[in-house]
C-alpha positions, 0 to 999 in steps of 0.5 A, spaced: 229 886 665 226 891 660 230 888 654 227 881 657 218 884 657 220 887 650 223 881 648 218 876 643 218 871 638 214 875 633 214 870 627 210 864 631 206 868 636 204 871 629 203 864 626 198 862 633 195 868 632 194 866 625 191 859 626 198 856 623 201 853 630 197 850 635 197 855 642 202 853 647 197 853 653 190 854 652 185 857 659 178 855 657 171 857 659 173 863 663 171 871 664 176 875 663 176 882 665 177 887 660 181 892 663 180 897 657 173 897 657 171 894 663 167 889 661 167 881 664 168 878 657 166 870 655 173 869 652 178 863 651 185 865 651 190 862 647 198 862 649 204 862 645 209 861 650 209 867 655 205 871 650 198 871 648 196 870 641 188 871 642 183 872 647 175 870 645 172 864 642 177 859 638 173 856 633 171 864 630 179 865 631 181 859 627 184 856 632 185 850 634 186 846 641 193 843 643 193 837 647 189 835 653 194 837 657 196 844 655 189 846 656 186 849 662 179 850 664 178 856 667 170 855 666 166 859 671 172 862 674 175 870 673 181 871 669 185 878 671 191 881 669 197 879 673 198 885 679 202 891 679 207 893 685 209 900 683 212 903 689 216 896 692 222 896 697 224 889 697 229 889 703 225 890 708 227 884 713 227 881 706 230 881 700 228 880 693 228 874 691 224 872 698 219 878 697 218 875 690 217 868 692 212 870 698 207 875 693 207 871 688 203 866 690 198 872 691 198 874 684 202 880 684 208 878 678 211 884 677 214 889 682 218 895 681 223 896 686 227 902 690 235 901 688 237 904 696 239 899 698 243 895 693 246 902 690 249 904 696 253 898 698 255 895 692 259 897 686 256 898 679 260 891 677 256 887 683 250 890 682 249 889 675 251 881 676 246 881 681 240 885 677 242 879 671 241 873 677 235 878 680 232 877 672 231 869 673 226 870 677 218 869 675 216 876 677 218 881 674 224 886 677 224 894 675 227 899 677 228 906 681 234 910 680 235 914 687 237 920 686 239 922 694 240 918 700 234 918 706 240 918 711 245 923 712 252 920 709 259 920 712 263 924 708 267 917 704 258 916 702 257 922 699 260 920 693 256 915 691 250 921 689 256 926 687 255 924 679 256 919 674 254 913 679 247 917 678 247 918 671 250 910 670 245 907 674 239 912 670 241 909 664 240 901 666 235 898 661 230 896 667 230 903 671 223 906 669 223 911 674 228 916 678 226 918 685 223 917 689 225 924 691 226 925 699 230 931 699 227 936 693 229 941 696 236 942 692 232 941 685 227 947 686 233 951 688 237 948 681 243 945 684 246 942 677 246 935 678 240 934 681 236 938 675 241 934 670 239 928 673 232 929 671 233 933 665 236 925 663 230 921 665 225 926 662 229 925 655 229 918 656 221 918 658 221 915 665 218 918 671 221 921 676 216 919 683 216 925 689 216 923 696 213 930 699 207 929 705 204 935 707 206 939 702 202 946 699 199 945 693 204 951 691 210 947 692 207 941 688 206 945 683 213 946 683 215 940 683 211 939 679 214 944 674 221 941 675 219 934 672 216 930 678 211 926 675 208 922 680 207 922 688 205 916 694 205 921 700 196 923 700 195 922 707 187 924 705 183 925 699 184 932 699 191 930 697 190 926 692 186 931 688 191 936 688 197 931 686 191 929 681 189 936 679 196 938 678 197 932 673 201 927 678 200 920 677 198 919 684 199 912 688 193 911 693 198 907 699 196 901 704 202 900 707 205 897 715 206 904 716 200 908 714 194 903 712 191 910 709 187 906 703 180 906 707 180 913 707 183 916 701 178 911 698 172 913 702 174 921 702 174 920 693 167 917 694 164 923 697 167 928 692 161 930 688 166 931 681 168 925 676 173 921 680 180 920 674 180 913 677 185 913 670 190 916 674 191 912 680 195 907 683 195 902 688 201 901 693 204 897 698 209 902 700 214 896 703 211 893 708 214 889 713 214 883 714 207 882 720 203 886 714 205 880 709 201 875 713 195 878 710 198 879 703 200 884 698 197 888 693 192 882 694 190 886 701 191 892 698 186 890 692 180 887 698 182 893 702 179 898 696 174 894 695 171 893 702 172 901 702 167 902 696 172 902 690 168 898 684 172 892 682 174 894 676 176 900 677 181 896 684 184 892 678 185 897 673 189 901 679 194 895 679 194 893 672 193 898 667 195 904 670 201 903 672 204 899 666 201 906 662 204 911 666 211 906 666 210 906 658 210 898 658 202 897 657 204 893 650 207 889 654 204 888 661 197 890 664 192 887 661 189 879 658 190 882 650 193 879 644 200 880 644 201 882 651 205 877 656 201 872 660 201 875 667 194 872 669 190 870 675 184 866 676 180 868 681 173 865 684 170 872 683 172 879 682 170 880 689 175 876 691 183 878 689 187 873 692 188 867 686 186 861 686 191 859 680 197 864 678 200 864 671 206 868 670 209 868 662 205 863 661 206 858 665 202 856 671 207 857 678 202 858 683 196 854 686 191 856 691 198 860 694 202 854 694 209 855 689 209 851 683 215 853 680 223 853 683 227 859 685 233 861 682 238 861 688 242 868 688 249 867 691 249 872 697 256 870 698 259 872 692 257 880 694 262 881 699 259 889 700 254 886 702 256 881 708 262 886 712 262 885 719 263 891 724 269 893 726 266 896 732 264 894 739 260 897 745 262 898 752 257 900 757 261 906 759 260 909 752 253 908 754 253 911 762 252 919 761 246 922 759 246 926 752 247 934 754 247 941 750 250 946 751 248 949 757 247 942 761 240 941 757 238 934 756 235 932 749 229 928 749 225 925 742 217 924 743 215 920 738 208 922 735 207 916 731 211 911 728 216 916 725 215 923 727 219 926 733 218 931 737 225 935 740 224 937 748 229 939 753 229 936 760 235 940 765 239 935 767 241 933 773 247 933 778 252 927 776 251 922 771 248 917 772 250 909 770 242 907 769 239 912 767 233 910 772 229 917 771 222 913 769 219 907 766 218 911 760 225 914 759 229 911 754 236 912 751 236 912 744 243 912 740 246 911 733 253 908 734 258 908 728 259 901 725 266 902 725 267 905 732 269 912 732 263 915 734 256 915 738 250 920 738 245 919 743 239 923 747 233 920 751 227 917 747 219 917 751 214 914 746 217 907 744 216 903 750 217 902 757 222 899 761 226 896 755 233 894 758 236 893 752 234 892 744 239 894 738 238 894 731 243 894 726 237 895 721 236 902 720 236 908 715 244 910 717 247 902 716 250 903 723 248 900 730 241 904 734 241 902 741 234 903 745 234 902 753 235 903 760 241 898 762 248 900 758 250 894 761 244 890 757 244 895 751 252 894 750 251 886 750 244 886 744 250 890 741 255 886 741 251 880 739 248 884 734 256 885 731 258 878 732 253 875 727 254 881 722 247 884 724 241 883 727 235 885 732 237 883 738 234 884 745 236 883 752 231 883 759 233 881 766 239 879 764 237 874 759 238 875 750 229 875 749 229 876 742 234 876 737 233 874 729 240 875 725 240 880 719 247 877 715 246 881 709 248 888 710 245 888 717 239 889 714 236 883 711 235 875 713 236 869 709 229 866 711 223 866 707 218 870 708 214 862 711 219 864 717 220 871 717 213 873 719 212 869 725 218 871 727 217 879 726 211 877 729 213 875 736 217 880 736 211 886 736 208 882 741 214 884 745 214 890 745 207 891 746 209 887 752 212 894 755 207 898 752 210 901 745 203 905 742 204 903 734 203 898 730 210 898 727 217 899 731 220 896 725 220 903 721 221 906 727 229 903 728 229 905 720 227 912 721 230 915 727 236 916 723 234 918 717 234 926 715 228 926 710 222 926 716 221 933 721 223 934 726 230 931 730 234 925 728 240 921 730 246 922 725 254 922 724 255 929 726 250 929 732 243 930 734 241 934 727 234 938 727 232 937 721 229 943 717 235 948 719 240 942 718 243 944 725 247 939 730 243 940 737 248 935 741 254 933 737 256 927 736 261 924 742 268 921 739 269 914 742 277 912 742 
C-alpha cells in the first residue's frame, strides 16, 4: 500500500500543474482548510487523476476548466482532507473490507490497521495475497507488525512470534509501525528478539506504538528510551502530558470501551501551558459494531469539538499529524499541490460528517450513501481462516465447580468491562449440577477448540441469570462459556461449533440470540448496514439480565487475554497475570 500512495505519474501531474493538460476534475468555489496554516482559504482545486495539481484561483494558476462534467461546485461549502485512523482493529465482529465500507461513507479514507488477527491465523504466503486483494479497496490499508500476542499462546503458536516471521512481516512495504506492545516487559529487560525487533523498525524509520495504562512516568521514559514512540492508553490529561513531555506521539482515544475524549480534552483545556496540539492524534480504538451507528473518527471529530477543542486543531489531529508522525504527509493529510486527493465536503467545519467523499480523485460517497462498488475478497480461498472445531461440549464437563488447592472456590469480579478482580469463595459440600449459588454467580470457561482442555472459575459482575452464552470470538480463539445451566451452556456451545463460530445464547430452554461468526469464529460476513442492529439486540439482552457495562463484546475478547490485571482464563489454567502463576489448573477433557 505504501508502494501504491508513493506511486504518481509525475510527468502529467506536472503538466496539469503547469497549465499544459487540462485537470481531471475540478472542485469550485469552495474553502478549503489549510492544515499547515490553519486558515479557511477561498480556493478552487484542480486534480489530475488521484493527485492534486493546484489549489487556488485557476485563472492566476494558468489553468483551465475540463468539461462540464468534470466540474464539481463545492461553492459555500468546506473542503477538508480525508480523515485518519491511526490505531484500527478491523475485525471487531467485522472485517476489513466491511469496516472499510462502513467509514468510508463518513469521511474516513485511510486506516492503519492491527495485523493480529490475520498474522496468527494465516501463512505469510495467504496473507500477502489477501494484503494485495485488501490494496483494491478505496480507503487506504496500513499496517502494524505485532510484536507479541495479547493471549497466552499454546505451545505449537508461540512460534509464530519466535523470529523470522516477526522480521518478515516487519519488512512488508505497507507496515508504518511495530506494536502495538502489550507485553513490554521482555524489551526493558533486553530479551534478544524483541530488542532487535525494534532496533529493525527504528532502522527502516517506522514507529513503534506502546499499550501501557497506568504506568509511571518512570517506566514511560523507559520505554521511551527503548525506541517506543507513541501511546494510545491516556485515561486523564495528566497522562497525555507525561506521554507528550517525554516525546510520544500521543493519541487521544474515543472508543466503544473507553469514550475517554471528553475528558482528555477538557482536562488539556485547563492546562495553563501551551497545548502541543502538533503532537496529537485521534482514535477510535477498534469499536464494536453498536459504537458505528454513530460514526467513526467522524464522531470522534464531533466529540472533541462539543468538548471544546478548536475545529482546526480536531482536523489537524486526524489529518496532518498522523500522516507526519507516519512520515506519509507528502503524500496524505493535507489539500495541497502534489498530494493524492483524499478530500471531504462538509456544510461547515463545525459539522464533520460529509456531505460529499473524494478519495483518489474520485467521488465515492454522497450524503453517506457509497458511490463506488467493493472489490469482493474471496474469504473462501483462505483455508485458515475458515477451520471447524474439532470439539464438542458436554454438560458433564461443565457440572463441577472450579476449585484451588485446599477446596477454594476462584471468583472474577469484573470492576468494568475489562478488568477483574480475584476472590476466594469456600466451597461447599458436593458438586452441584447447576450451580444455583444466586442470580449473580456465573460460570465462566474457556474451553479448547480442539476439545483437550477446560479452564473455569465463577464470573460476579456480568449479568444475572444468564443460562447459557457462548462466544467463539474471544482473545485465545477458543470457545467462552458464561452460565448457570451446563445444559444451556453445552448446547449455545455446540451451536456455535456447527457453524465455525458465533455468539450463541440460549435461555428457558430456547436458542434467544445467535449471530454466526465463520471467519475464524471471530467475524460475520454481514455488512456493517446488518451487523450493527444485530449487535445492538444483543446488548439490550444483556442489559435484560443486568450486565452493568456498556460493551460485553470486549468483555468475551479480554477475559482470556493476558495483557490486563488481574486474573484471566488461559490453556494452562487460571493465571494471575502479574506473577505469570497457574491459580487453578486447567481440567484435561478425554
Amino acid at each position: 500500500m505504501t508502494n501504491r500512495i508513493r506511486r504518481q505519474d509525475l510527468e502529467r501531474l506536472i503538466q496539469t500543474a503547469t497549465g499544459k493538460l487540462l485537470p481531471t476534475r475540478v472542485l469550485m468555489g469552495g474553502r478549503v482548510l489549510n492544515v499547515f496554516t490553519g486558515e479557511l482559504e477561498l480556493a478552487d482545486v484542480a486534480l489530475c487523476g488521484e493527485r492534486i495539481a493546484y489549489v487556488g484561483d485557476l485563472k492566476n494558476g494558468g489553468l483551465q476548466l475540463p468539461d462540464s462534467r468534470r466540474i464539481i461546485d463545492v461553492t459555500d461549502k468546506v473542503l477538508v482532507p480525508g480523515y485518519i485512523e491511526p490505531h484500527a482493529h478491523p475485525f471487531q465482529l467485522y472485517h476489513p473490507v466491511t469496516l472499510a465500507a462502513e467509514v468510508l461513507k463518513g469521511g474516513t479514507t485511510t486506516l492503519i490497521n492491527d495485523n493480529l488477527f490475520f498474522f496468527t491465523r494465516m501463512d505469510p504466503d495467504h496473507w500477502s495475497r489477501l494484503l494485495e486483494e485488501l490494496d483494491r479497496l478505496p480507503v487506504k490499508m496500513l499496517w502494524w507488525a505485532r510484536l507479541d500476542a495479547q493471549a497466552h499462546l499454546s505451545e505449537e503458536s508461540r512460534f509464530l512470534f519466535g523470529g523470522d516471521r516477526v522480521s518478515g512481516e516487519l519488512k512488508r512495504p505497507s507496515v508504518v509501525q511495530a506494536g502495538e506492545l502489550t507485553d513490554w516487559t521482555p524489551l526493558l529487560e533486553g530479551e534478544e528478539s524483541r530488542t532487535r525487533w525494534v532496533g529493525e523498525v527504528r532502522e527502516r524509520g517506522i514507529r513503534v506504538e506502546g499499550h501501557a495504562p497506568g504506568a509511571s512516568f518512570r517506566t514511560l521514559s523507559r520505554l521511551a528510551a527503548a525506541g517506543v514512540t507513541g501511546d494510545h492508553e491516556s485515561i486523564s490529561a495528566g497522562e497525555v502530558l507525561d506521554r507528550l513531555r517525554l516525546g510520544y506521539m500521543t493519541t487521544l482515544r474515543h472508543s466503544s470501551l473507553r469514550p475517554d475524549l471528553p475528558k482528555l480534552i477538557k482536562g488539556l483545556l485547563q492546562w495553563k501551558g501551551e497545548i502541543p496540539w502538533h503532537r496529537l492524534m485521534l482514535t477510535t480504538d477498534g469499536p464494536t459494531p453498536p459504537y458505528l451507528g454513530r460514526g467513526f473518527v467522524d464522531y470522534a471529530l464531533k466529540t472533541a469539538m462539543e468538548a471544546g477543542c478548536p475545529p482546526v486543531r480536531a482536523y489537524q489531529m486526524v489529518t496532518l499529524n498522523p500522516a507526519g508522525y507516519y512520515r506519509l504527509d507528502e503524500h496524505l493529510g493535507a489539500i495541497a499541490p502534489g498530494r493524492i486527493a483524499d478530500i471531504n465536503i462538509l456544510s461547515s467545519l463545525e459539522e464533520p460528517v460529509p456531505e460529499l467523499v473524494v478519495a483518489d480523485g474520485e467521488p465515492v460517497a454522497d450524503r453517506r450513501s457509497l458511490l463506488c462498488s467493493f472489490p469482493e475478497v474471496d474469504w473462501a480461498g483462505y483455508p485458515t481462516l475458515n477451520r471447524r472445531w474439532r470439539g464438542w461440549v458436554r454438560p458433564e464437563h461443565l457440572n463441577e465447580l472450579p476449585r484451588a488447592r485446599g477446596g477454594k472456590i476462584p471468583v472474577l469480579r469484573l470492576l468494568n468491562p475489562v478488568i477483574t478482580k480475584l476472590e476466594w469463595r469456600e466451597s461447599p459440600e458436593g458438586t452441584r449440577p447447576n450451580l444455583p449459588l444466586d442470580g449473580e454467580d456465573l460460570l465462566v470457561a474457556l474451553a479448547d477448540r480442539d476439545g483437550k482442555w477446560i479452564t473455569k472459575a465463577l464470573v460476579r459482575g456480568f449479568g444475572r441469570n444468564i443460562d447459557g452464552l457462548v462466544s467463539t470470538y474471544n482473545g485465545s480463539e477458543d470457545l467462552l462459556l458464561v452460565g448457570r445451566n451446563p445444559a444451556a451452556m453445552a448446547r449455545a456451545a455446540n451451536r456455535a461449533l456447527e457453524q465455525g463460530g458465533a455468539i450463541t445464547w440460549v435461555q428457558n430452554g430456547e436458542e434467544v440470540y445467535n449471530l454466526p461468526l465463520p471467519l475464524a469464529g471471530k467475524t460475520s460476513l454481514l455488512p456493517l448496514s446488518e451487523l450493527i442492529p444485530r449487535t445492538e439486540e444483543f446488548l439490550r439482552r444483556m442489559k435484560e439480565h443486568e450486565h452493568p457495562f456498556h460493551d460485553p463484546v470486549y468483555t468475551f475478547l479480554f477475559l482470556s487475554s493476558t495483557h490486563l490485571p488481574q486474573v484471566r482464563l488461559t490453556a494452562d489454567g487460571l493465571m494471575q497475570i502479574k506473577e505469570k502463576k497457574v491459580l487453578v489448573p486447567a481440567e484435561r477433557l478425554n
